[in-house]
N, C-alpha and C positions, 0 to 999 in steps of 0.2 A: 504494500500500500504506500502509495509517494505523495506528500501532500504537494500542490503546486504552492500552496497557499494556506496559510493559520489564521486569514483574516475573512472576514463575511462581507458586504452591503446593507446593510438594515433596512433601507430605503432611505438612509438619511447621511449617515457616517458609514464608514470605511473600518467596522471593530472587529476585536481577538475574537476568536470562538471560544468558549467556553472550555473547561476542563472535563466535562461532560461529554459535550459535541466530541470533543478531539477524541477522548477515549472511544466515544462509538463509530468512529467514523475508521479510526486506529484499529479497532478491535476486530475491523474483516478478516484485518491480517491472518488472526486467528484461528479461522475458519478453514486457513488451506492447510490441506493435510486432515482437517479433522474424521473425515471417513477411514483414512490408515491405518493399521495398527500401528506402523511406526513412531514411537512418542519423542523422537528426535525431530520429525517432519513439523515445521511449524512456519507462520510468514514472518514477514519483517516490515516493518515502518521507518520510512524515511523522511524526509524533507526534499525539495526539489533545488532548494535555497540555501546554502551553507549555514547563512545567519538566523535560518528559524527552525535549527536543530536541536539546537541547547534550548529553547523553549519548548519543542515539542517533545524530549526527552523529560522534562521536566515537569509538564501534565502529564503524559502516559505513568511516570513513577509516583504523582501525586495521589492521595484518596480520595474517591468519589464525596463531592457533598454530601452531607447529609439532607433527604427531606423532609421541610418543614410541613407539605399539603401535597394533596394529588387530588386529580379530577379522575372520577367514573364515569362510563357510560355502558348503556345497556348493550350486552350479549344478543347475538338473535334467537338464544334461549330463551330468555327473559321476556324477548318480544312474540315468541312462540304462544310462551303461555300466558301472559295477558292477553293476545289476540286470541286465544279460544276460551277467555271467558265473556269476548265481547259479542254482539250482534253478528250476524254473518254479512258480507261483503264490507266490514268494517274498513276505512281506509286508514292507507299507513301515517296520514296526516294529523287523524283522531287520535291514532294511537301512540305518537309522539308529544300530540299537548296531553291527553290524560298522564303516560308521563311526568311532564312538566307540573304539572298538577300536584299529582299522590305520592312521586316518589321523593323519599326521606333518608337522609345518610347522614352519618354522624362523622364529625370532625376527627383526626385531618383532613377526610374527604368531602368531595365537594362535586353536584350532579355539572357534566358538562354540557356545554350550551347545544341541548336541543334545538333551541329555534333556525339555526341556522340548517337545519334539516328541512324545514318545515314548506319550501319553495321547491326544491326539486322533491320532496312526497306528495305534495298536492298532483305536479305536471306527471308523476309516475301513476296514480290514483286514475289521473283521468285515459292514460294512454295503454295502461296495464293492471287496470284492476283485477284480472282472473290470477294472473300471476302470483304463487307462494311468497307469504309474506316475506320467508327469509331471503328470497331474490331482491324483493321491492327495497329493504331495506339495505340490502347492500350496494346496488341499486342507486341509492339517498346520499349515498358515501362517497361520489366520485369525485376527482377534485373537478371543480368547476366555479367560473365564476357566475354566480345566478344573473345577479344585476345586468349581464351581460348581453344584449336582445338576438346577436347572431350566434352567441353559446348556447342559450336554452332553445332556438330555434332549430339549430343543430342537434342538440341533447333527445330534444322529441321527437328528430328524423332515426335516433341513433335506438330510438325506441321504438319507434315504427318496425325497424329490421328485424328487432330481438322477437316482436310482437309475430309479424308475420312469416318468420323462420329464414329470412334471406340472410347475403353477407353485405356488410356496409361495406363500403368502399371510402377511405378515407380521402382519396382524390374530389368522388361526389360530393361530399360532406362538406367540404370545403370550401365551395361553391366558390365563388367571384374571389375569394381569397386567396384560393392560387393564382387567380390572371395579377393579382396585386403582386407575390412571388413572383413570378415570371419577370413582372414589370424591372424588380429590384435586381434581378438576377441581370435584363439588358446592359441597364448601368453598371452595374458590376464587372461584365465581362466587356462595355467599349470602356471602363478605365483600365481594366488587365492587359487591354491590346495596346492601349494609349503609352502607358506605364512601357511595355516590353519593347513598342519603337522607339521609345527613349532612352532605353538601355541599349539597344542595338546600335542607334545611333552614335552613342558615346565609345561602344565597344568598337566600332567602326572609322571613329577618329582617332584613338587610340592605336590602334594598329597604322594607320597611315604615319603617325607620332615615330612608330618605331621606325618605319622604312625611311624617315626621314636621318634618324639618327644614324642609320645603320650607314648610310648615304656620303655622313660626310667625311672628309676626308684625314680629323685628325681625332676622330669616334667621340667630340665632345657634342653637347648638346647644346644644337644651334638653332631651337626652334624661338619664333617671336615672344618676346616678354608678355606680349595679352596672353599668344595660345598656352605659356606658362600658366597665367592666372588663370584662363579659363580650366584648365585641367585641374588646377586645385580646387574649384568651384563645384566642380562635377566629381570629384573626388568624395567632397564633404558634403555635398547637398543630399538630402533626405529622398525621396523618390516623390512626385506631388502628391497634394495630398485630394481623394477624391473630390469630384464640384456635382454635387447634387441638389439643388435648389434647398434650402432650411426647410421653407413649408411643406415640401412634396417627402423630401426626407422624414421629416416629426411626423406626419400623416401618415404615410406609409409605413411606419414603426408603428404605431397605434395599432394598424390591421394585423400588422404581421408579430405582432404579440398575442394576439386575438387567435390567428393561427396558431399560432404553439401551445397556446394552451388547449384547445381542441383536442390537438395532437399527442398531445398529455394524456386527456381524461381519455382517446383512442388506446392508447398504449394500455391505461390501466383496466379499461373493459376488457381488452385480448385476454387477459388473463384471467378473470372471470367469466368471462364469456364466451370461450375463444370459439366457438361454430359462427356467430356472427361477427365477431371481430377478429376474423382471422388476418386481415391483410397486414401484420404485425409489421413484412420488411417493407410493405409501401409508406406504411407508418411513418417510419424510422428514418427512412429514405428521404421521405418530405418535410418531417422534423429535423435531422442535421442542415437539409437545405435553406429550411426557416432559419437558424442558428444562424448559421454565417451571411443570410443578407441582413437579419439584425445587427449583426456584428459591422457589415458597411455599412447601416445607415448611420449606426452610432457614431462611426467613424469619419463620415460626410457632415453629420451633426458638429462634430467636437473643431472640425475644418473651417467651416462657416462660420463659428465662433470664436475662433482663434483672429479668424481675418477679420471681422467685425472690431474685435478687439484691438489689434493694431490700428485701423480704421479710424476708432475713436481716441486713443491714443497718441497719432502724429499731429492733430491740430494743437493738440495740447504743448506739446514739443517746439511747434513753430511760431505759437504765439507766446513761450516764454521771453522774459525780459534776458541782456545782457547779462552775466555774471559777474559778479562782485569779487574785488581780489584784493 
């Protein structure tokens, strides 16, 4: 197990993970070997970063905290047998506020926030009521985001399939959200083209560079002082940086988060459900390709800001006063 990283996003700040996190996240290492009998067979934990070794050595050897509270929630045993003390075609949305209601648990623990079930049980109620409760309810569990109006719009086609015995296709499901991929993927690949005859180009004067050298007569190097400077320029210069419009960029990230998450809750149905959610490698296929046009738009994002930045920056510059000495 190689950490790239012992740091998170919160949504806010850039902080440590926890001694907890690290241990579980450390502790797959674990796992390999564990079918063996061999008790020498075991994994290992690294760092990817020399400098976040000595930290991560020093969680993995620390002791777990202790807890002060924990959240419960109900078993689909539990939901088994209150559903069959209730009315028959009882929905699974009834039976998450009763629930909320009657159930009672003593400290340290504490019941976990049902209601946030309570949106995708209602949309499961009306598209799958014949369905076993313990389906429905797990079902209720997927990650999704509700609020979302092309998520649950999706969620219900993804219900429709399970309903009618077919296979979802996650290309389908996706609808207008892949032409948005696609879209991100063009730009993408006319700045990889952009990018590679720039490099060509340079690899190209470069070699002319030599035959000059090789050329003259007392093998020193007798090229012009600009084409000097220019070779050190293209030496040190950075490669451009992508030009995506900001708004079409931000906008397009919006969707294409929307997508991944899709592709998410897709992922986590296969394995519950896998007769209808079998297209697991189309999944996967279209989720890594989601990944990395997020990753350019962020990157066309952080470009446009930077230039904005300098932008507001030089006027500042040029209307300062003389210097005082």
């Amino acid at each position: 197990m190689i950490f790239t990283t012992l740091h998170k996003w919160n949504g806010k700040d850039n902080v440590l993970l926890t001694v907890s996190q690290i241990k579980q996240i450390g502790g797959r290492a674990g796992r390999f070997g564990a079918n063996t009998d061999d008790p020498n067979t075991a994994g290992s934990v690294t760092t990817m970063h020399s400098d976040d070794l000595p930290l991560l050595k020093l969680a993995m050897d620390s002791p777990l905290p202790t807890l002060s509270s924990a959240y419960l929630a109900p078993n689909t045993f539990l939901l088994e047998t209150l559903y069959t003390a209730l009315p028959p075609h009882t929905g699974l949305e009834t039976l998450y506020k009763l629930l909320m209601d009657l159930a009672v648990v003593r400290e340290p623990y504490s019941l976990s926030d049902l209601a946030e079930y309570l949106v995708p049980a209602s949309i499961i109620d009306e598209h799958c009521p014949d369905l076993p409760i313990r389906a429905r309810a797990l079902l209720s569990q997927v990650p999704m985001h509700w609020r979302d109006h092309e998520l649950t719009q999706a969620f219900r086609s993804m219900l429709k399939g399970l309903v009618d015995g077919v296979i979802c296709d996650p290309a389908v499901l996706a609808g207008h959200l892949l032409g948005v991929l696609k879209e991100v993927e063009t730009h993408q690949a006319a700045y990889n083209t952009n990018k590679g005859a720039a490099a060509s180009g340079i690899a190209e004067r470069q070699t002319k560079d030599r035959l000059v050298r090789q050329n003259t007569p007392d093998g020193q190097d007798h090229l012009t002082l600009n084409r000097l400077l220019t070779i050190c320029t293209e030496a040190s210069a950075p490669p451009g940086p992508p030009s995506m419009p900001l708004g079409t960029a931000s906008s397009m990230l919006i969707k294409l988060e929307v997508l991944h998450k899709l592709l998410v809750a897709y992922a986590w149905l296969s394995y519950r459900f896998p007769m209808t959610f079998e297209m697991k490698g189309s999944a996967s296929d279209l989720k890594n390709r989601t990944e990395t046009a997020i990753e350019f738009c962020l990157e066309c994002i952080r470009a446009m800001e930077k230039k904005a930045q300098r932008g507001r920056t030089k006027p500042q510059m040029q209307n300062a006063g003389p210097m005082k000495r």
